[in-house]
N, C-alpha and C positions, 0 to 999 in steps of 0.2 A: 809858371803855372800858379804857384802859391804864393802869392803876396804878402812877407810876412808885418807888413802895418793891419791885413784882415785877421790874421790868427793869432791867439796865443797859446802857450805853452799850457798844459793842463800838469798835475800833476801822479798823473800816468804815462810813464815811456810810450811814446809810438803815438799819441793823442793830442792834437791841437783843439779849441775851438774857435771853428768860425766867429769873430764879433758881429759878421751882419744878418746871418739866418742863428746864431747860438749853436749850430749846428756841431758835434761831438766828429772829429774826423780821424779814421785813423790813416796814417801817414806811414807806415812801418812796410815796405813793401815787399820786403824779406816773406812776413807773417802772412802775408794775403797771398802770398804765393805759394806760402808753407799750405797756408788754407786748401788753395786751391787743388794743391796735389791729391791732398786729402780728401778731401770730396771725390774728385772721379775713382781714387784707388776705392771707394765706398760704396759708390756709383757703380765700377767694372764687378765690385764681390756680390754686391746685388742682384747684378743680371746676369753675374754667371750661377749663381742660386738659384736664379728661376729656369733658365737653360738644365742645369741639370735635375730642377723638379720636373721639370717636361720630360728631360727623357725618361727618367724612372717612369712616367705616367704611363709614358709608350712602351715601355720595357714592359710591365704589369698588364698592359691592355696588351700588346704580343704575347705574353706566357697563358695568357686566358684564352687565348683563343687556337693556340698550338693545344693546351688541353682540352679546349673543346674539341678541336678536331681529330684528339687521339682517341676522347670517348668515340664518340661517333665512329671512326674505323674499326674500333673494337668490337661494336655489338654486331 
C-alpha cells in the first residue's frame, strides 16, 4: 500500500509525507483506532444524554398531568 520511495519520514512519530500530493499522513494505526474507540464511547454518552433528557421530559409531562387530574377529582 505505502510505497516508501513516495513518503518520507517527518519528524513526528506516526507521520510520513506524501512527496507527490505533500500530503501530512498519519500511519500509526494503533492511534486511529485509539481514536476511533473514542468517538463512539463519545458518540454512545451523547445519545444516552439525550435518551435520558427525554425521559425526564416525559416523567415531568406525566406528574403534571396526574396533578391535573388529582385537582380535578378533588373539586
Amino acid at each position: 500500500m505505502l510505497q516508501s520511495n513516495n513518503y518520507v519520514k517527518t519528524n513526528v512519530d506516526g507521520f510520513v509525507k506524501d512527496l507527490t500530493t505533500g500530503a501530512i499522513l498519519n500511519i500509526d494505526n494503533a492511534k486511529l483506532e485509539s481514536y476511533r474507540k473514542q468517538k463512539q464511547l463519545i458518540n454512545n454518552s451523547i445519545k444516552n444524554n439525550e435518551r435520558i433528557d427525554r425521559v425526564e421530559k416525559d416523567l415531568t409531562e406525566i406528574k403534571s398531568m396526574l396533578q391535573a387530574l388529582l385537582r380535578e377529582n378533588n373539586k
